[in-house]
N, C-alpha and C positions, 0 to 999 in steps of 0.2 A: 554387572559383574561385581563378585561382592572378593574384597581383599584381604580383610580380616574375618573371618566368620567367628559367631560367638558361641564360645563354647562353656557347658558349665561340667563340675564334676559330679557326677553319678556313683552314689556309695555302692559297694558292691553287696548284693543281696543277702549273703549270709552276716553285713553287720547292719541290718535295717533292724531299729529299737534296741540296739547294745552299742552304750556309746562305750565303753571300755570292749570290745571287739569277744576275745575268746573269755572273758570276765577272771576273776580275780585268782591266782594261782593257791593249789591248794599246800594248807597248812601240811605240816610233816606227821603228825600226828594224822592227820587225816587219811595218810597211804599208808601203816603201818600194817601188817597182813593180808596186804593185796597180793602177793606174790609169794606162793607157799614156799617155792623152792629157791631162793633168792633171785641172785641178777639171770635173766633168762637170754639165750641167743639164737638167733634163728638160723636153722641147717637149710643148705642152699645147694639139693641135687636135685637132678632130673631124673624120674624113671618111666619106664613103659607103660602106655594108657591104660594097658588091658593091669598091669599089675596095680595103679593108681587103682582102678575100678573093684578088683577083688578086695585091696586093702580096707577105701574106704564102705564096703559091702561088709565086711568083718566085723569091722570098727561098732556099726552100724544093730550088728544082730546080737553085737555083745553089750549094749547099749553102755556105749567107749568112747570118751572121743581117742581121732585119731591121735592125738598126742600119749594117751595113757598105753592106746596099743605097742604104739614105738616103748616106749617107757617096759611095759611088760616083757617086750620079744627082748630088748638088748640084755634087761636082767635074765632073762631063761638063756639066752647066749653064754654071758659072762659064766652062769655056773656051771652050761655044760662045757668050754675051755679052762674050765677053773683058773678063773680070774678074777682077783680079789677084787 
């Protein structure tokens, strides 16, 4: 009967050969035009499979990502409420 068992620590495989883990943070300079339209946020609805499916089938044929399509449709919206 063993009372103390020995135990060692086992590094976790994503830091095997990186002793500074995620490596060294990037300079400012470095992210400068990463992001055309500034600080970005992410829209958080739910819609129907079948309308997920058409959208991204649209997206798809207009060779779109889905972001540009949303981007397009709310501009074609906006003008026809004429809203600035």
């Amino acid at each position: 009967m063993v009372f103390g068992a020995i135990t060692s620590r086992i590094p976790h495989p994503k830091n095997f050969g990186s002793p500074r883990g995620k490596g060294e943070p990037l300079l400012p300079v470095d992210t400068i035009g990463n992001l055309d339209k500034g600080e970005v946020s992410h829209l958080n609805f739910r819609v129907p499979k079948a309308f997920h499916k058409q959208f991204s089938i649209f997206a798809i044929t207009q060779e779109k990502s889905q972001t540009e399509v949303l981007y397009e449709a709310f501009d074609l919206l906006k003008v026809r409420h004429e809203v600035g």
